[in-house]
KEDODREN-120742 format. One line per 5 residues: their letters; for each residue x, y, z of N, C-alpha, C, CB. Coordinates in steps of 0.2 Angstrom, whole numbers, plus 2048, in hexadecimal, padded with zeros to 3 digits. Atoms other than C-alpha are relative to their C-alpha. Glycine has a CB too. Layout:
<sites>
a = X/Y/Z/X/Y/Z/X/Y/Z/X/Y/Z | ... .
</sites>
This chain:
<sites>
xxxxx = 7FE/7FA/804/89D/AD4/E85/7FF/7FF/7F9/807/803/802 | 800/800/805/896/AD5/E76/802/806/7FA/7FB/7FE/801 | 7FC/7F9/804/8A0/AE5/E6E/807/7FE/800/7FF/808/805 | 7FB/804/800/8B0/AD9/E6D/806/803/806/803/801/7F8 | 7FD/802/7FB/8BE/AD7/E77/807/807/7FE/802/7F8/7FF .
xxxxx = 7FD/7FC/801/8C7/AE6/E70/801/806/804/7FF/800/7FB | 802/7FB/7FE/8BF/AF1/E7A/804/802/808/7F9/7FF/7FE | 7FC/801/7FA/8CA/AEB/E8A/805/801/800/7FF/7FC/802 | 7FA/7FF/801/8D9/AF3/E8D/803/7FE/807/800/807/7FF | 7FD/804/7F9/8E6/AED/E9B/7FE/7F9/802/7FF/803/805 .
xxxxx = 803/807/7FE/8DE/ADC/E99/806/7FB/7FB/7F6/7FE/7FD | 7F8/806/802/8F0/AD1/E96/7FD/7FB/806/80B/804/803 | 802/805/7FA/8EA/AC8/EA6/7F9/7FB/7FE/800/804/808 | 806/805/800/8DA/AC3/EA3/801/7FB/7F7/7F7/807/801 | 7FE/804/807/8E0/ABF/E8F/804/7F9/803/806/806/7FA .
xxxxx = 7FB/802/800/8EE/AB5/E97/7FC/7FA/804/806/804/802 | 804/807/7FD/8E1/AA9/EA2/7FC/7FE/7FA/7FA/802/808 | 805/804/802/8D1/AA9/E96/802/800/7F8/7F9/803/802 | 7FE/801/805/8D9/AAC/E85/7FC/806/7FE/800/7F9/7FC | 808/7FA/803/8C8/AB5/E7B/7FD/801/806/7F9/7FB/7FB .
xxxxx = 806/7FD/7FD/8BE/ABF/E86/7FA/803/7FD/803/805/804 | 806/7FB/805/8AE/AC1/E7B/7FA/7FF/806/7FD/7FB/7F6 | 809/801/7FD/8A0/ABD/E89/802/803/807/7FB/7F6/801 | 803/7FD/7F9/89A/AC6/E99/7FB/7FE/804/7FF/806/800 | 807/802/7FE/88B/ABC/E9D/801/7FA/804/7FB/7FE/7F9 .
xxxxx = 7FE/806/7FB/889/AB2/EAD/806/802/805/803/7FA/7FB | 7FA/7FD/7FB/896/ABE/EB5/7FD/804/808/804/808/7FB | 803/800/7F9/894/AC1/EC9/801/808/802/805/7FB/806 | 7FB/7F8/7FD/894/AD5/ECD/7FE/800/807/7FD/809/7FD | 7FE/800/7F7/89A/AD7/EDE/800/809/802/80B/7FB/802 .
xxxxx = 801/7F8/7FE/89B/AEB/EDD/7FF/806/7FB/807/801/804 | 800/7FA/804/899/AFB/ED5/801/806/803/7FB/801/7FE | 7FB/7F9/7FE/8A4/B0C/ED7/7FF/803/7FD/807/800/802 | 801/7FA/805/8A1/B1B/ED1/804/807/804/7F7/802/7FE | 7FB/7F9/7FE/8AE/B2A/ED3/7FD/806/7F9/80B/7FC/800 .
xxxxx = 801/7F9/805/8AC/B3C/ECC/806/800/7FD/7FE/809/805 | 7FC/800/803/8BC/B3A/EC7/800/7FE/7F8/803/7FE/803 | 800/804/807/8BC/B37/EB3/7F6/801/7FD/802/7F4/801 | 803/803/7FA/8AB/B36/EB8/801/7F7/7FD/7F7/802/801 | 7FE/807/802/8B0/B1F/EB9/7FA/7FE/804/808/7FD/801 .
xxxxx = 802/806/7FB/8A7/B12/EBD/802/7F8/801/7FA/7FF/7FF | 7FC/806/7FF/8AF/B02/EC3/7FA/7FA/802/807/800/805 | 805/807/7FD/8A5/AF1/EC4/807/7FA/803/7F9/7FC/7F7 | 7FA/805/801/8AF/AE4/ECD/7FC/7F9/800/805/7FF/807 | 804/805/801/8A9/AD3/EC8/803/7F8/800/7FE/801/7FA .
xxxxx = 7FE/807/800/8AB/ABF/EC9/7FE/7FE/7F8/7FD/7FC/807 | 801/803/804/8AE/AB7/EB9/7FD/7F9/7FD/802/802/7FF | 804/805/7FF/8A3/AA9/EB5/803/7FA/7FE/7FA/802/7FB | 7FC/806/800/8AF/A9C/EB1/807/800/801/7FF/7FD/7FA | 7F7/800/7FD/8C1/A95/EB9/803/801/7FA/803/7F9/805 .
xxxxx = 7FB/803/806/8CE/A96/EAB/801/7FA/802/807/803/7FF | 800/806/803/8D2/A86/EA4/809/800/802/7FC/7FF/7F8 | 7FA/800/802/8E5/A8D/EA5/802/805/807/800/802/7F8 | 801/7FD/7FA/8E5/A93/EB6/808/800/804/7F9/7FC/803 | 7F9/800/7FD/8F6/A96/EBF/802/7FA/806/801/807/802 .
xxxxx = 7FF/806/7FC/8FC/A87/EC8/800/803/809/809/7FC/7FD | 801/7FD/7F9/8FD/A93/ED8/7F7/801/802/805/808/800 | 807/800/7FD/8EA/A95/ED9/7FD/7FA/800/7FB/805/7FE | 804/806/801/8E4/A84/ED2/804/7FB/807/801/7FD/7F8 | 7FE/804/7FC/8F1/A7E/EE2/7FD/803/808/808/800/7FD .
xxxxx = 805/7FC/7FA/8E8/A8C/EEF/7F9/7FD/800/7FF/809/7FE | 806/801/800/8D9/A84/EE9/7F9/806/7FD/7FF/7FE/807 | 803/7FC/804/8D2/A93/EE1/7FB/7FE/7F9/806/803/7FE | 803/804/805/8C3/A92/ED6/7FA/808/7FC/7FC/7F7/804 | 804/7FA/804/8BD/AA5/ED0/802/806/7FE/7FA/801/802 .
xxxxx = 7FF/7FA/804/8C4/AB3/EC5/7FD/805/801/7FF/7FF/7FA | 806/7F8/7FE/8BF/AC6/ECD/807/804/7FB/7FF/803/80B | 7FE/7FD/802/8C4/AD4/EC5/7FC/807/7FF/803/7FC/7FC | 802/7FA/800/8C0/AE8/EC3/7FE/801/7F8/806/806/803 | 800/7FF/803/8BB/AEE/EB4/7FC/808/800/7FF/7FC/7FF .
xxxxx = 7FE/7F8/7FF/8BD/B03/EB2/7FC/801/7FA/808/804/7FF | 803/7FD/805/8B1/B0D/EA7/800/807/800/7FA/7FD/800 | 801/7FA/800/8B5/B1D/EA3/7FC/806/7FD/804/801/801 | 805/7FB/804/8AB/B2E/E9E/7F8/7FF/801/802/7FF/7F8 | 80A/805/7FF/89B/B24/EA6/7FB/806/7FF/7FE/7FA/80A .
xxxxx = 806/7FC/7FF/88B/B2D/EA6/7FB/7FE/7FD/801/806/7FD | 805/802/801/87B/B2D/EA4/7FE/7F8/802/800/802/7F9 | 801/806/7FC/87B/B20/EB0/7FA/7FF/804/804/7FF/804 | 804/802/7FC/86D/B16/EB8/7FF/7F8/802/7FA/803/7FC | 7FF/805/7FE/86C/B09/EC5/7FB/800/805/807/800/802 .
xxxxx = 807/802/7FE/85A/B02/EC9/800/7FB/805/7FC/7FF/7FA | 7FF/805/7FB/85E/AF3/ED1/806/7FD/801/7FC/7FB/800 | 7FA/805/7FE/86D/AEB/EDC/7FE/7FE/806/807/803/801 | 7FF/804/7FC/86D/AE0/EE7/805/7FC/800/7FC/7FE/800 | 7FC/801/802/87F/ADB/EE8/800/7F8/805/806/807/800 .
xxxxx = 7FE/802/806/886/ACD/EE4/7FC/7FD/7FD/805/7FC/801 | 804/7FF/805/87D/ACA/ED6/803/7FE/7F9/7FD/806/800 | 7FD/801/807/880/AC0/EC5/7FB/803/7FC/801/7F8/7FE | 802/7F9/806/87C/ACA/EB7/805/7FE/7FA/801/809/803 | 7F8/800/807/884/ACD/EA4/801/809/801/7FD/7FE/7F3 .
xxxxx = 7FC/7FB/801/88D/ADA/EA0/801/802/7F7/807/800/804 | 800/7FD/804/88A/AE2/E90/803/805/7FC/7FC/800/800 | 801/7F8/802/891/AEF/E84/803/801/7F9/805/805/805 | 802/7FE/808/88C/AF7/E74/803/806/7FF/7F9/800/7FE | 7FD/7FA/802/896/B04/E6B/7FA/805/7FC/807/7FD/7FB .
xxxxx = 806/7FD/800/88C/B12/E68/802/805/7FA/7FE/804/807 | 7FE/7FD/806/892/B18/E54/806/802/801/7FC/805/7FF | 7F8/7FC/801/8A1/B21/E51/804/804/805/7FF/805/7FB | 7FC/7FD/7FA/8A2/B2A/E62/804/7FE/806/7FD/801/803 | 7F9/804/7FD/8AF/B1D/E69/7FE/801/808/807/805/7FF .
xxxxx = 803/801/7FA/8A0/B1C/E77/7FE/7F8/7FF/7F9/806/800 | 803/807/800/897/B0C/E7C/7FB/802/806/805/7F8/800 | 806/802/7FC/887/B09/E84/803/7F9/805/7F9/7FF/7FB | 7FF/806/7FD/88A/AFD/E94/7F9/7FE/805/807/802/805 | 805/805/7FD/87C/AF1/E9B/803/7FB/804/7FB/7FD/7FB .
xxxxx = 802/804/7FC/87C/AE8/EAA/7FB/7FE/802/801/801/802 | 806/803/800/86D/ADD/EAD/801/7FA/803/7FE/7FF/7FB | 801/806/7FD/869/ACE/EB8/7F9/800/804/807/7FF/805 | 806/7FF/7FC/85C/ACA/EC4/801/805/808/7FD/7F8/801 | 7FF/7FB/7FB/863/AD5/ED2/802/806/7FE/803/7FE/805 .
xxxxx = 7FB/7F8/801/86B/AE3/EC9/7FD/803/7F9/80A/7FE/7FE | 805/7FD/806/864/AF0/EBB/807/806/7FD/7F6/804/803 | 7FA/7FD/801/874/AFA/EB5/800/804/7FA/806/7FB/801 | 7FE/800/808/875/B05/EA5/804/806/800/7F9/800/7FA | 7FC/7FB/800/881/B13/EA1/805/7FF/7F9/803/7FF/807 .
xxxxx = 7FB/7FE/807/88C/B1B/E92/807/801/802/7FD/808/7FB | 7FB/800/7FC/89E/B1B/E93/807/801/7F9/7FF/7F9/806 | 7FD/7FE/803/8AE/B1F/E8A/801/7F4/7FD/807/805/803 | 801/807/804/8B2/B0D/E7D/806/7F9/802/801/803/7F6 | 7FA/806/7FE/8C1/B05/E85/7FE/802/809/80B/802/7FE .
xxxxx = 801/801/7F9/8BF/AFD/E96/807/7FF/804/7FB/7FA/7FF | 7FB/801/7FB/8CD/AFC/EA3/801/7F9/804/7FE/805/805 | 800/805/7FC/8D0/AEC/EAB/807/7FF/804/7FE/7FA/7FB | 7FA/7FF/7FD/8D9/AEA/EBB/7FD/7FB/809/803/80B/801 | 801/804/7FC/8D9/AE0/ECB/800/7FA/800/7FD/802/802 .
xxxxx = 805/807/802/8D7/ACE/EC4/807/7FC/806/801/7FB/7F5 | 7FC/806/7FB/8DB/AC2/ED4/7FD/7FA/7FD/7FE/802/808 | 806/807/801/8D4/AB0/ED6/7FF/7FD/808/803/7F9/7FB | 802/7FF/7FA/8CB/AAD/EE6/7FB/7F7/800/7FB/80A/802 | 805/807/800/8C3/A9B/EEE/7F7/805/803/803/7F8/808 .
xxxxx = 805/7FC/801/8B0/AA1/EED/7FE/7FD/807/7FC/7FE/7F9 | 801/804/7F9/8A9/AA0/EFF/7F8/7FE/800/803/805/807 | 806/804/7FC/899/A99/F08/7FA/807/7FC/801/801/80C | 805/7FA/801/88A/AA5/EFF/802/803/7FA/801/806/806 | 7FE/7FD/804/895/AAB/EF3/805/805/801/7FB/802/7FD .
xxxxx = 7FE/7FA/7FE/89F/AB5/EFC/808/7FE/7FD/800/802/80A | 7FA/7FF/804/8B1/ABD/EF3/807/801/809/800/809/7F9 | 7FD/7FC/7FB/8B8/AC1/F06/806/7FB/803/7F9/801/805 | 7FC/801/802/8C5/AB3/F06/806/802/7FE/800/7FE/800 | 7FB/7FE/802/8D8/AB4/F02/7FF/7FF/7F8/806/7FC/803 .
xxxxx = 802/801/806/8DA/AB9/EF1/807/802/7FE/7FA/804/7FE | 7F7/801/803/8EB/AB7/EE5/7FF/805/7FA/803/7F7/7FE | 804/7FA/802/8EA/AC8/EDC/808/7FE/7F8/800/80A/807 | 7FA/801/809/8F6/AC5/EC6/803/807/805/7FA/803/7F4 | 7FB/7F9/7FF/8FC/AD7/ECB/805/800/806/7FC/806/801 .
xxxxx = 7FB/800/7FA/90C/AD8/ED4/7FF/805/803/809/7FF/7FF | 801/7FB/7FB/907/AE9/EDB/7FC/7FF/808/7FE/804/7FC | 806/802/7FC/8F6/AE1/EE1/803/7FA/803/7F9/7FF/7FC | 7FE/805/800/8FF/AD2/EE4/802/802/809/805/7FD/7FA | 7FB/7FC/7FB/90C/ADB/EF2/7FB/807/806/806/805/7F9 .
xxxxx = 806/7FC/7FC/8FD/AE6/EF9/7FB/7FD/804/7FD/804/7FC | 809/802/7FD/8ED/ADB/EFC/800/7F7/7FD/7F7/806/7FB | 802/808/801/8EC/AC9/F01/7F6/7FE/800/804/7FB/806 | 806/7FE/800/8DB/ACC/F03/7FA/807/800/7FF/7FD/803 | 801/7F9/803/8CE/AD9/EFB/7FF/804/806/7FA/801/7FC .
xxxxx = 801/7F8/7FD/8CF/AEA/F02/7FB/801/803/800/805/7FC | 806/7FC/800/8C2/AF4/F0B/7FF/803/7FA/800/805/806 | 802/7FB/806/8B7/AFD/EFF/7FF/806/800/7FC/800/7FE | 7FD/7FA/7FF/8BE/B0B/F05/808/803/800/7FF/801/805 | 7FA/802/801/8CE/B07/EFF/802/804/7F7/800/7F8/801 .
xxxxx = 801/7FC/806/8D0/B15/EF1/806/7FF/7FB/7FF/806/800 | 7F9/802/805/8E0/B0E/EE8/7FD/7F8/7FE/80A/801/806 | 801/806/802/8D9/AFE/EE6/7F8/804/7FD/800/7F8/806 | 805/7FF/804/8C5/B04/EDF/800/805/7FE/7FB/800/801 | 800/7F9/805/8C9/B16/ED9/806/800/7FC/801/807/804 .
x = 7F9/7FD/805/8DB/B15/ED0/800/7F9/7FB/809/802/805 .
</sites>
């Protein structure tokens, strides 16, 4: 993320594993949702490095990778040339003047992603999951939020509209 770390809102959890969140580069996108609602688009993604400061309950599960949603709302002028999911890629996003907009780019070698969007980002879902055979996220996963915590030991169908739409 090169448009600072300010721009993330509800990110106590992810502050409280990695400290500074200034980089998005090298991050795993596992999905992309788009609801008419707002109109939002949620990317859920694996983050490219374990915390260093990791909670004695996943480093004792054997846990060894940081997912999490990130909400973009007022999206538009969206275009999505290539996915082929899962797919590491950065995540980019440049404030677009005074309009309390920002341009968002996703880019990797499977994925082509660009879209405009309101200037604060939503961050919600951060579990920590052991990364399986391929790369798959489809093991048990130990979710920071006591709501998500108390709901889902492991992710949801993605048809599961209280976990990728709200």
């Amino acid at each position: 993320m090169h448009a600072g770390e300010g721009l993330l809102v509800n990110s106590g959890a992810l502050r409280s594993l990695y400290g500074n969140i200034s980089n998005l580069s090298g991050v795993r996108i596992r999905s992309v949702n788009l609801n008419w609602r707002g109109p939002t688009l949620r990317l859920r993604i694996d983050l490219p490095t374990f915390p260093v400061s990791a909670p004695r309950e996943w480093i004792d599960a054997g846990m060894d990778t940081v997912q999490c949603q990130f909400q973009f709302l007022a999206a538009e002028n969206i275009s999505l040339t290539a996915w082929d999911p899962p797919t590491v890629g950065d995540v980019e996003m440049t404030p677009l003047g005074s309009e309390r907009r920002m341009r968002v780019t996703v880019h990797g070698l499977r994925v082509a992603l660009r879209f405009e969007c309101s200037e604060s980002v939503g961050v919600s879902h951060v579990s920590a999951f052991k990364i399986g055979s391929g790369g798959s996220d489809n093991g048990p996963h130990l979710f920071v939020s006591r709501l998500d915590a108390r709901r889902h030991t492991f992710l949801p169908a993605t048809d599961e509209k209280t976990f990728y739409e709200r």
